[in-house]
C-alpha positions, 0 to 999 in steps of 0.5 A: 802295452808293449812287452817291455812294460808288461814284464816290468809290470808282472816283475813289479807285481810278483816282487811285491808280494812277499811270497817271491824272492825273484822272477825271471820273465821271458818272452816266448810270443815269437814262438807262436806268430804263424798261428792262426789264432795269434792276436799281436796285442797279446803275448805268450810269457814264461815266468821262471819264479825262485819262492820258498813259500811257494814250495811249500804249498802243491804246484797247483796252488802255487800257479793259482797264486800266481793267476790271481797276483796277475789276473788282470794282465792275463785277461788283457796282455797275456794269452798263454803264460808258462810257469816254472818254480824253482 
């Protein structure tokens, strides 16, 4: 998958849920291409999520939240994922 598909996957995903209002998905692989470990068929994404739902609850659960709406893309596409709630 290339990183254009996995943010409008993860965009559709999160917006679906009814507990987000919008979602600003960034691409920060570039950041992380010298190191050892990275692996090209993965990527580092940053999410920044506008939810006042999600404001409600403690920041740790509102990631698990998150974790668990794209749990499927991080085991596959995502190696690391940086969330900031607005």
């Amino acid at each position: 998958m290339d990183i254009n598909n996995l943010i409008d996957n993860i965009k559709a995903k999160l917006l679906k849920n009814n507990l987000i209002e919008n979602v600003i998905v960034e691409d920060k692989t570039y950041l992380h291409k010298k190191h050892k470990s990275h692996d090209k068929s993965k990527f580092h994404i940053k999410l920044t999520i506008f939810s006042n739902n999600l404001k409600k609850v403690s920041k740790i659960e509102a990631s698990k939240e998150i974790h668990k709406i794209l749990k499927d893309e991080i085991k596959v596409y995502i190696h690391s994922i940086q969330i900031l709630f607005q």
